[in-house]
C-alpha positions in Angstrom: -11.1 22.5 -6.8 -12.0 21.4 -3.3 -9.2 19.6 -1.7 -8.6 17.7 1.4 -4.8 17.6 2.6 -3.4 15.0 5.1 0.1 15.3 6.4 1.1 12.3 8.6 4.8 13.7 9.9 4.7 15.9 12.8 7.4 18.2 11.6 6.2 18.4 7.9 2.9 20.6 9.1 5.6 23.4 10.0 7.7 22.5 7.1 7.9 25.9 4.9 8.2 23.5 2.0 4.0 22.3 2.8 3.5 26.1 3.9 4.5 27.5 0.6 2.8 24.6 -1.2 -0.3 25.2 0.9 -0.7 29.2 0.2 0.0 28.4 -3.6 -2.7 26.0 -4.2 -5.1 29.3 -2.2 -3.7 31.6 -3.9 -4.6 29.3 -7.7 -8.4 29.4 -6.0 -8.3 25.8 -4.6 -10.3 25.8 -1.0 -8.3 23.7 1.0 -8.5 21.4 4.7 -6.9 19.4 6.6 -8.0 15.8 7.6 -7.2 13.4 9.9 -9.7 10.6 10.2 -12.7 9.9 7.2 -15.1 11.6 8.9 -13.4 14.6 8.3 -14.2 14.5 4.9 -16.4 17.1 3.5 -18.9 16.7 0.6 -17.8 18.1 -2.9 -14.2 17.2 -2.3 -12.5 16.5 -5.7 -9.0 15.0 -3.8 -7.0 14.1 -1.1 -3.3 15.9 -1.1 -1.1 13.4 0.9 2.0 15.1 2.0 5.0 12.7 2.7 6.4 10.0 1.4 5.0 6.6 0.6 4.0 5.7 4.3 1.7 8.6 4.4 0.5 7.6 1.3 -0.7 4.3 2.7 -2.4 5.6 5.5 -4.1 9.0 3.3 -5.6 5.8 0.8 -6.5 4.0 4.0 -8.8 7.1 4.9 -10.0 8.2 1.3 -10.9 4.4 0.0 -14.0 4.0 2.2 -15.3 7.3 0.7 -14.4 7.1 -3.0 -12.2 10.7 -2.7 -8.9 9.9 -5.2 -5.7 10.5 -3.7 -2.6 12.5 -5.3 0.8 11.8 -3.7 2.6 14.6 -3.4 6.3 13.7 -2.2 8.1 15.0 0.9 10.2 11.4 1.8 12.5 9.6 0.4 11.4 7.1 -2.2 8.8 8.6 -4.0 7.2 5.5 -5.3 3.4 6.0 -4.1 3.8 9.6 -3.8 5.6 10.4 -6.8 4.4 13.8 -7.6 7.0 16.9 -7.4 5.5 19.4 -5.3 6.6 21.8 -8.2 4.6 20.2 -10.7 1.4 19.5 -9.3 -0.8 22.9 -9.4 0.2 23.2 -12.9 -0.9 19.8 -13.5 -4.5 20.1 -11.9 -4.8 23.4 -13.5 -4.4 21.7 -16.7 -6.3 18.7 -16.3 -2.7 17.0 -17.3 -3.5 13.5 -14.6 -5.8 10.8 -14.8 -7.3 8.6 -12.2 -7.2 5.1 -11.8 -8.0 2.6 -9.6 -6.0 0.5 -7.8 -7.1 -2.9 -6.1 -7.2 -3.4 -1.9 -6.7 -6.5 0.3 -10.2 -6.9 2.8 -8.2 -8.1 5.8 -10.9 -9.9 8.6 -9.6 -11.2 12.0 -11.8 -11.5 15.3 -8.7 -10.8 17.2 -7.9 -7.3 15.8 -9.5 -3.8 17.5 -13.5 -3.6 17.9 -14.2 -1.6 14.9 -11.1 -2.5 13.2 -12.2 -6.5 12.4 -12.0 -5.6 8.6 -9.2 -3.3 7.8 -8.1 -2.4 4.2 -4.8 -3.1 2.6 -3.2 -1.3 -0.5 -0.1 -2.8 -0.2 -0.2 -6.3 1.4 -1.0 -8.1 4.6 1.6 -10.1 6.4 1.5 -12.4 9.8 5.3 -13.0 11.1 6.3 -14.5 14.4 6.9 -12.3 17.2 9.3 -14.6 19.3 12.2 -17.2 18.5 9.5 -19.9 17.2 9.1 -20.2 13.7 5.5 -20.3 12.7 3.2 -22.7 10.8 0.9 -21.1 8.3 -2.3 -23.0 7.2 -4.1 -21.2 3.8 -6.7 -22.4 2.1 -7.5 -21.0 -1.4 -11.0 -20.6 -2.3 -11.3 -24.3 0.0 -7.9 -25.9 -0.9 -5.5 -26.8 1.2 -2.1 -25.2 0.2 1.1 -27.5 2.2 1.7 -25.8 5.4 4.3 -22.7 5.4 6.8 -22.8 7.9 8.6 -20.1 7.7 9.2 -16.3 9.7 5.8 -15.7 8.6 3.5 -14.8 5.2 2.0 -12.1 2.8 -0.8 -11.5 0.8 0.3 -8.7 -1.8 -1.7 -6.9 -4.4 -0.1 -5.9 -7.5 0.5 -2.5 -5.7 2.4 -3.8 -3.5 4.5 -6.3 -5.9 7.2 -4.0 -5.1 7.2 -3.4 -1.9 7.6 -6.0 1.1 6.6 -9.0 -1.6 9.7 -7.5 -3.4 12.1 -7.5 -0.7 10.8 -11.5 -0.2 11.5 -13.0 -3.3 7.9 -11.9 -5.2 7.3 -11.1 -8.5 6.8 -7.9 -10.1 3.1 -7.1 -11.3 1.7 -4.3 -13.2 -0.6 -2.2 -10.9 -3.5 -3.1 -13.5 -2.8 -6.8 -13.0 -5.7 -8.4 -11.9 -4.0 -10.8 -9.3 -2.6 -11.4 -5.5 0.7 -12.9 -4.3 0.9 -15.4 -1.6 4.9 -15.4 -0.6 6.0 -16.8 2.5 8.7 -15.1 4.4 12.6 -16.8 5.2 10.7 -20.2 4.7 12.9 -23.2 6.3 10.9 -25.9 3.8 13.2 -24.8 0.6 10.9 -26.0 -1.7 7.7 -23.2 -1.4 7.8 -20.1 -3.6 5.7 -17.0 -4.4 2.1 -18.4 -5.8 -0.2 -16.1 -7.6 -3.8 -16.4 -7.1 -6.6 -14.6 -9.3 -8.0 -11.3 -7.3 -11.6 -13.3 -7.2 -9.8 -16.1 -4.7 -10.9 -15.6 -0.7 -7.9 -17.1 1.3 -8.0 -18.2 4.8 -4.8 -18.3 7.0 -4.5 -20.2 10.0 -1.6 -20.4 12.6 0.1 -22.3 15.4 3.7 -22.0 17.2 5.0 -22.8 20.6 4.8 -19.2 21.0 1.3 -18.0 22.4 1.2 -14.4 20.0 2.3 -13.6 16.6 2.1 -10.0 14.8 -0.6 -8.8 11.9 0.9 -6.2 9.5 -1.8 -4.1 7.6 0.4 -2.1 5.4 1.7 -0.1 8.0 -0.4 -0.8 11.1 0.7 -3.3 13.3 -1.4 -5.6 15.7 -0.7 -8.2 17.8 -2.7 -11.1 17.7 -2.9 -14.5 19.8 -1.0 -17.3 17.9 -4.4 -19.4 17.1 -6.3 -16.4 15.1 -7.8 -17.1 12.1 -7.6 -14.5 8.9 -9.4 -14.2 6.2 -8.3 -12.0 3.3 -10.7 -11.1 0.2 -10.7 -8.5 -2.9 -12.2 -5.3 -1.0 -15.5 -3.9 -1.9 -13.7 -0.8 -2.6 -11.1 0.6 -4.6 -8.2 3.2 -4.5 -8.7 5.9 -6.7 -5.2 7.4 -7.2 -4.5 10.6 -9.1 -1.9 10.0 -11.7 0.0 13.0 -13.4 0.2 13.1 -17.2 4.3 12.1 -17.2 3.7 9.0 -14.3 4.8 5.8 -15.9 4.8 2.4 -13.8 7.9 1.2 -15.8 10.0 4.6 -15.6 9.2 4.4 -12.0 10.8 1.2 -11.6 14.0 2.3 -13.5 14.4 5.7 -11.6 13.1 4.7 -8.2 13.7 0.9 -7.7 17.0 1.3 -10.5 15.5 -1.4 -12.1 17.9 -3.0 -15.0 20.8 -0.7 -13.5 23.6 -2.6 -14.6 27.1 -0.7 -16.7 26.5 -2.8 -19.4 23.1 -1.1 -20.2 24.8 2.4 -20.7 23.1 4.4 -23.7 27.1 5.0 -24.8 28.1 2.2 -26.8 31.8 1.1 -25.9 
């Protein structure tokens, strides 16, 4: 196989951990190359190795979407939710065809006020907006035309079913199966009690307005941040693309969130019987 590696942590490209990953995947045949932006891609390559933990993950999809290449997630970090494959597994599991590939939805995030040649950014995870100073913020969306009441909270997110368990999680969101078809609008430390988490089909095109008595607030793109004036306007779609993810043989979403998020952890779920 041809295959693309991206490492995204200084100290993991002199790691002997990567190094003696590296020379076995040469040694198995594999022609292997480093990449660091998607122009670096080169044609014929079968997939992207991303090396770290689940924040290299989201930049290594960010570069690999736009040119269909599937990414593998080999883990190096902590969590291991994205990038869930054991380093010791993974040549055995390419050499034996043991993975499937699926594919996994993206946010199209638009905003006149982000880099030139960054106005459309994709999103795997989610996109969030959060005050940058004491104010609290007031968040205007619109759903496919309709006026949702405003938000006024800390900020907002737009979450995929990817990232259901990531920063949607750790507001109150719901968990979604990665092959559910749907994005979650959940607004973050809202002072109006009465708002919660809405879901919204994956065909819906939301636009998000702001205002504050401060003049700036801060755009999260999973994890790129921007600061934008107070008064942008965002407008967040279904991507023309999507993730294709490499998935070993054993991977199961619902094992994942029992050993990695210790989902249902509780004493009273013991396999002993008392």
């Amino acid at each position: 196989m041809k295959l693309a590696y991206y490492i995204k942590k200084v100290r993991l490209k002199s790691d002997s951990r990567v190094e003696a990953l590296l020379d076995r995947f040469r040694g198995a045949g594999h022609v292997l190359y480093p990449v660091g932006q998607t122009s670096d891609f080169q044609p014929g390559t079968d997939a992207l190795l991303s090396l770290g933990g689940d924040g290299t993950f989201l930049s290594a999809a960010s570069l690999a979407a736009p040119v269909g290449v599937p990414v593998l997630g080999v883990n190096f970090g902590r969590l291991g939710f994205l990038s869930e494959s054991d380093p010791d597994e993974i040549l055995d599991a390419l050499a034996g065809g043991d993975y499937t590939v699926e594919e996994r939805e993206l946010l199209q995030v638009c905003c006149d006020a982000l880099p030139a040649g960054e106005n459309c950014s994709f999103a795997l995870n989610e996109m969030s907006v959060m005050r940058m100073g004491a104010s609290m913020l007031g968040v205007e969306v619109e759903v496919d035309g309709s006026a949702l009441p405003t938000y006024w909270a800390d900020g907002l997110l737009v979450a995929t079913s990817s990232g259901s368990t990531a920063y949607s999680l750790s507001v109150g969101g719901p968990i979604c199966l990665p092959e559910t078809k749907v994005f979650i609008v959940a607004p973050i430390s809202p002072h109006n009690l009465n708002v919660r988490p809405l879901i919204v089909p994956e065909s819906s095109r939301l636009r998000i307005s702001l205002h504050s008595r401060d003049d700036r607030a801060v755009l999260t793109i999973d994890n790129r941040n921007y600061t934008v004036p107070a008064d942008c306007r965002i407008e967040v779609c279904a991507a023309p693309v999507r993730l294709k993810r490499l998935r070993p043989g054993h991977s199961n979403f619902i094992n994942a969130l029992r050993s990695r998020l210790l989902w249902g952890k509780d004493v009273r779920n013991g396999s002993d019987p008392e």
